[in-house]
C-alpha positions in Angstrom: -6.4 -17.0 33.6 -9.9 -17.3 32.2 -9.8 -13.9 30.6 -6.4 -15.0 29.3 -7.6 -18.4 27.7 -10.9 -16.2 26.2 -8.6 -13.8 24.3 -6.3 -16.6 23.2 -9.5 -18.5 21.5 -10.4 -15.1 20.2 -7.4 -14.7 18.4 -7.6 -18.5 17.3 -10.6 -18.0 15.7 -10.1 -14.8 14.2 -6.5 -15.7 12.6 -7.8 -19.2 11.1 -10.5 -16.9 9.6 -8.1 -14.8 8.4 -5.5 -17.1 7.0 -5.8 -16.0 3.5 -4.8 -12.7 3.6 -1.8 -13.4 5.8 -1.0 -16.2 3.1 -1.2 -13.8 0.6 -0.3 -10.3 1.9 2.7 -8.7 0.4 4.0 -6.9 3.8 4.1 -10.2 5.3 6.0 -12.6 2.5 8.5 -11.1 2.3 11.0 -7.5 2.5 14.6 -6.9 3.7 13.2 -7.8 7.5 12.2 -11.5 6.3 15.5 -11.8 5.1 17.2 -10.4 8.4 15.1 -13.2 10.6 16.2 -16.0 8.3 19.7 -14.8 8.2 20.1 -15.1 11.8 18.9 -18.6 12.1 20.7 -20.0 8.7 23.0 -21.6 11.1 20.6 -23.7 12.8 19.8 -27.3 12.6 16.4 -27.5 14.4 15.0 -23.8 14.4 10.6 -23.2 15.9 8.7 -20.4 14.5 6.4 -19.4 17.1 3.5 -18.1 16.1 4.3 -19.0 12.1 1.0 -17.5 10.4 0.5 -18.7 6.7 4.8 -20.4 7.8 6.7 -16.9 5.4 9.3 -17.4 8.1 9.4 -20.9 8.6 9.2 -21.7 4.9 12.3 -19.1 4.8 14.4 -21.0 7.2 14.2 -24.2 5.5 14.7 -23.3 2.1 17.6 -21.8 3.3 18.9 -25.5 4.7 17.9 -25.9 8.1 17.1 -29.5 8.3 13.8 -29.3 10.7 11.8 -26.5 11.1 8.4 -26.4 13.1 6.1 -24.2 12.3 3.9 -23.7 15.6 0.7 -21.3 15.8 -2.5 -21.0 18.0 -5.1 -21.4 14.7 -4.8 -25.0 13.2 -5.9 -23.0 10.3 -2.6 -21.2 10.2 -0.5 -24.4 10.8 -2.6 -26.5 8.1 -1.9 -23.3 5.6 1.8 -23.4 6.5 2.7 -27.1 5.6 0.5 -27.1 3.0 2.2 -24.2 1.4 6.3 -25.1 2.1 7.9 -28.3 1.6 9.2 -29.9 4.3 8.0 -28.0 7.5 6.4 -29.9 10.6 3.4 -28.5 12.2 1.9 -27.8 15.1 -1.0 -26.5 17.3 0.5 -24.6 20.4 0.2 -21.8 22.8 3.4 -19.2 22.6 3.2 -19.1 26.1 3.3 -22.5 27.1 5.8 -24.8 24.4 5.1 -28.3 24.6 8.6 -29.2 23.5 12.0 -30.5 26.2 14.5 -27.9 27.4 16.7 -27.3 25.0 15.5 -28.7 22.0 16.4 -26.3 19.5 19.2 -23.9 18.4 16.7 -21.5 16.4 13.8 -19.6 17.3 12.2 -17.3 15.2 8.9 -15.2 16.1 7.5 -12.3 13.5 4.3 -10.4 13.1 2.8 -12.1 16.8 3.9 -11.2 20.2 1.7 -8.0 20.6 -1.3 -11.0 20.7 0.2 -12.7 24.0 -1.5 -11.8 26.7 1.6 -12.3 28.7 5.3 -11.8 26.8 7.5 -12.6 30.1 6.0 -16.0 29.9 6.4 -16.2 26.3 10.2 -15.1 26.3 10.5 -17.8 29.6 9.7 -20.4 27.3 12.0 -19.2 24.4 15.1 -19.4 26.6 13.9 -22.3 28.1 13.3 -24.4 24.4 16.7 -22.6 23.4 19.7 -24.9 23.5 22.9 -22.6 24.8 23.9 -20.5 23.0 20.9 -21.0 20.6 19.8 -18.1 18.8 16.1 -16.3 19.1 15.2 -13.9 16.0 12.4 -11.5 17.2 10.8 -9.1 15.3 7.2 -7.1 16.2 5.4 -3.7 15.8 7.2 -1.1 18.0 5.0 1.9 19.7 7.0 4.9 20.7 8.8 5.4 24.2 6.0 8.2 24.7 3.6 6.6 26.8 -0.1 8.7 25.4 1.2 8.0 21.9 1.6 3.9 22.8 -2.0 3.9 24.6 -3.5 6.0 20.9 -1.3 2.9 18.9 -2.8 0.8 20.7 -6.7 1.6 20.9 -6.2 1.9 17.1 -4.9 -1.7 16.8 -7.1 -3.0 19.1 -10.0 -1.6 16.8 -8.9 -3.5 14.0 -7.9 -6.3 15.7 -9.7 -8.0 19.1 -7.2 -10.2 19.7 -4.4 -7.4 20.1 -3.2 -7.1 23.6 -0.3 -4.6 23.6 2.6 -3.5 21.0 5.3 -1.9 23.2 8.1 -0.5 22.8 11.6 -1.2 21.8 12.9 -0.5 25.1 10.5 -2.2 27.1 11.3 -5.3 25.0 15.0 -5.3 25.6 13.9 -5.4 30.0 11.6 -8.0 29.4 14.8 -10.3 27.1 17.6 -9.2 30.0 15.0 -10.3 32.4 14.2 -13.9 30.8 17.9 -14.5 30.6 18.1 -13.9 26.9 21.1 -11.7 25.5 20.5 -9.1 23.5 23.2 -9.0 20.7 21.8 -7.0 17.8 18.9 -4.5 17.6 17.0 -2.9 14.1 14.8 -0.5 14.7 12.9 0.3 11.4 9.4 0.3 10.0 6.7 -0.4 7.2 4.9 1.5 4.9 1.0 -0.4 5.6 -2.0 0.7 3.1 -4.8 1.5 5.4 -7.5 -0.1 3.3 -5.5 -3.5 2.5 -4.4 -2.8 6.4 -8.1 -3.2 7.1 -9.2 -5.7 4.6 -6.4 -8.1 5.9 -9.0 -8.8 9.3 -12.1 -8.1 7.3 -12.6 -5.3 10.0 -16.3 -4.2 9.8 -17.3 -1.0 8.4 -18.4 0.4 11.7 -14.9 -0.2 13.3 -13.4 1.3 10.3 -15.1 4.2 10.3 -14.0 4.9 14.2 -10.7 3.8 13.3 -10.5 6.4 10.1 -12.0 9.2 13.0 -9.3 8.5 15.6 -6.4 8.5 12.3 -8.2 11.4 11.7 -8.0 13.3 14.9 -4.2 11.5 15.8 -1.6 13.6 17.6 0.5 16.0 15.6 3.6 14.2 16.9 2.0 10.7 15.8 1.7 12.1 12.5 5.1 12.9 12.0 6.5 9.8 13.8 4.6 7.6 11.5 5.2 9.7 8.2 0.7 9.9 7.3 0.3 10.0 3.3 -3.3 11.4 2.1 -4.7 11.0 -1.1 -4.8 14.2 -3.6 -8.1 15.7 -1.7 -5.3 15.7 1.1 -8.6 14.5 3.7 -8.5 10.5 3.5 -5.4 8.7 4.6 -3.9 6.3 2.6 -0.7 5.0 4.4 2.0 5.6 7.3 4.8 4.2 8.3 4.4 1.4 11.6 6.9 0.8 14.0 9.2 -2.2 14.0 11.5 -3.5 16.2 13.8 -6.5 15.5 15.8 -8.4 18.1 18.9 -10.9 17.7 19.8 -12.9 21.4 20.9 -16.0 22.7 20.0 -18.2 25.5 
């Protein structure tokens, strides 16, 4: 529990110091996924985004006419950036894992970008169902690792470079056991990805130059078979990498 509430301070601190290059990041604001989330919940009345960010998704959902949106996140930095930058949105300071909100309160819940930070995503998807009115509708979308277990655990050390606070991106199929198993119905799956620049990649956490320099080695030196799963671009000297292609996963269910 300790070591949980450490990391969850970690990531706190290290997303409120981050907040403007999540407010401002094009991969982020916006793309044909964005649009996907929001189009799930358009039918909503009172929709949470968990884990909002600099609020792209939230601010999404209630332009498109859902009458109350909160915008939740762990950094009060994030939440203060969120409903200062969309109309309309309520804010708040939560953990994913533990919603201070009545059963069944709302009949959207949207969560981008996030869940590979919680220490502990059966808990997380617990609370979803539970905050989920029936029938309610939970719009999902995260990084996906492939089913290949040493490939994951390479992913993973990567991300974890870049990013202390990252606990775990897994994999499409382990995310549709964990929804089944929190009672949440799986009724529409989108398996794509995005292109990331590994400089602005890097820039976005202001990761320092030692850590970038391991994390360029291990790119570097990365599986053949990652290479090809995640389509690696180099520039013209065809020696430093300049972009591949992430996983993501994006889940539609209801409670």
């Amino acid at each position: 529990m300790t070591n949980d509430a450490d990391r969850k301070r970690d990531v706190a601190t290290a997303f409120g110091d981050a907040t403007d290059g999540y407010r401002d990041g094009a991969v982020l604001k916006e793309g044909n996924d964005l649009e996907t989330l929001v189009d799930w919940s358009a039918d909503a009345t009172r929709a949470l985004d968990v884990a909002t960010g600099a609020g792209h998704v939230a601010g999404a959902v209630a332009d498109r006419g859902v009458s109350r949106v909160v915008a939740s996140d762990l950094a009060p930095e994030m939440v203060a950036t969120a409903t200062s930058e969309y109309d309309g949105l309520e804010g708040t300071v939560v953990d994913a894992e533990r919603l201070p909100f009545p059963s069944d309160r709302f009949d959207a819940v949207t969560c981008r970008f996030a869940a590979h930070h919680f220490p502990d995503p059966e808990a997380f998807l617990a609370e979803v169902e539970r905050v989920l009115a029936p029938g309610g509708v939970f719009a999902f979308e995260d990084l996906a690792v492939p089913a290949d277990p040493e490939l994951a655990s390479y992913v993973n050390r990567i991300e974890r470079l870049r990013d202390p606070g990252h606990v775990e991106t897994s994999s499409p199929a382990q995310w549709r056991d964990w929804f089944e198993a929190a009672g949440l119905t799986v009724d529409a799956v989108r398996e794509t990805s995005r292109r990331l620049e590994v400089d602005a990649w890097l820039d976005r956490m202001d990761v320092p130059d030692d850590r970038r320099r391991e994390i360029r080695s291990l790119l570097a030196d990365a599986p053949v078979a990652l290479e090809a799963a995640f389509d690696f671009r180099y520039a013209d000297d065809g020696e430093r990498l300049e972009s591949y292609r992430t996983g993501v996963v994006l889940f539609r269910a209801r409670a």
